[in-house]
N, C-alpha and C positions, 0 to 999 in steps of 0.2 A: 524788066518790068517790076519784079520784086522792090529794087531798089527806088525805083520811081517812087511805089505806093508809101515806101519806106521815108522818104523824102516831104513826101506831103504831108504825111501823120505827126510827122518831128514840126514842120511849118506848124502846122494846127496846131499840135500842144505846146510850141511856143507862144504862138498870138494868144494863145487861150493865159497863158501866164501872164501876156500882157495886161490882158483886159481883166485878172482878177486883182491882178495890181491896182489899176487906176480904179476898178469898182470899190476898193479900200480904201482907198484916199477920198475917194468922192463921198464915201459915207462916213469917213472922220470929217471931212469938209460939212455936214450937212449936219451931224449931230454937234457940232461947235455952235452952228448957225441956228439950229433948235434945242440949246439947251439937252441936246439927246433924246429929245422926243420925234419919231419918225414921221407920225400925220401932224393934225393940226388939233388933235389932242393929247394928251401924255397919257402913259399907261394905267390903266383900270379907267372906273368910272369917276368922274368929276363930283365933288362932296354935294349933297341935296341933287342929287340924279335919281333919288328912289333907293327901294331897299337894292343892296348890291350882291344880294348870296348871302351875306350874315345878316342875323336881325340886330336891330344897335335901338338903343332904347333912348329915348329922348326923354329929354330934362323938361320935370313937372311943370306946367305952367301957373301962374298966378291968375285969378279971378278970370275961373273958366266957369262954366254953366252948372261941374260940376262942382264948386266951391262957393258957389249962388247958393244951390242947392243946400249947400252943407248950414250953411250960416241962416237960410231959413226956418233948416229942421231943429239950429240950436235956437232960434228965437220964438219958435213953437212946438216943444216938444210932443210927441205923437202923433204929427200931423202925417195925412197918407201922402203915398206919390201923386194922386191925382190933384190931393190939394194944392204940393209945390207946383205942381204942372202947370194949375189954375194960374198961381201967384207969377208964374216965371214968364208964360205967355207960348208955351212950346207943348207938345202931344206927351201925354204920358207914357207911351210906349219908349220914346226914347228916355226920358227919364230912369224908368226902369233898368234899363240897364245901365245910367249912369249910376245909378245907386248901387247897384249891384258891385261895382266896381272897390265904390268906398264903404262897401262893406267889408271884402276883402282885406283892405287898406284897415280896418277898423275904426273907421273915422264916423260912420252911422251903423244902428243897430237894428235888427227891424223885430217886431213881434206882432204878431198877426198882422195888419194891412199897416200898420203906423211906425213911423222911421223915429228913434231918437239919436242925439250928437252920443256918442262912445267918448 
């Protein structure tokens, strides 16, 4: 009886060798066939998929709302936010914190309610 079981166990771990064999080749056969990507997309996230776990900083844009902005306050220096607000056609609350922004930047200055170009 021993040897019986002994019989079947040796069967089993040979088939089982089989089939890690051919599970190898089928997956060399399949990353040939994708480039080596296993789904139908490749590892991590695909670029413009959103933030991915790091922050990555994107490259300043040209003649954004806040560079309207800018070019206003240097063609009327000491005018308030609410004025650009006026001129631009948008709510001051956002404004505000575009300014805020290039203040930082040093690109406007503010002193009491009125922005001028730095």
């Amino acid at each position: 009886m021993a040897s019986a079981l002994d019989q079947a166990a040796s069967l089993l771990k040979d088939r089982m060798r089989e089939l890690d064999g051919e599970r190898k080749k089928l997956e060399r056969a399949l990353a040939n066939l994708t480039g080596g990507r296993v789904g139908r997309r490749g590892p991590g996230r695909p670029p413009g998929s959103g933030n991915a776990g790091t922050a990555r900083r994107r490259s300043r844009r040209r003649n954004t709302r806040a560079d309207q902005a800018v070019r206003l306050i240097k063609a009327n220096p000491g005018i308030t936010a609410a004025d650009v607000a006026k001129k631009m056609g948008m709510k001051p609350n956002y404004l505000y914190r575009v300014l805020g922004g290039r203040q930082k930047e040093g690109r406007v200055k503010k002193s009491g309610r009125s922005y001028t170009a730095a």
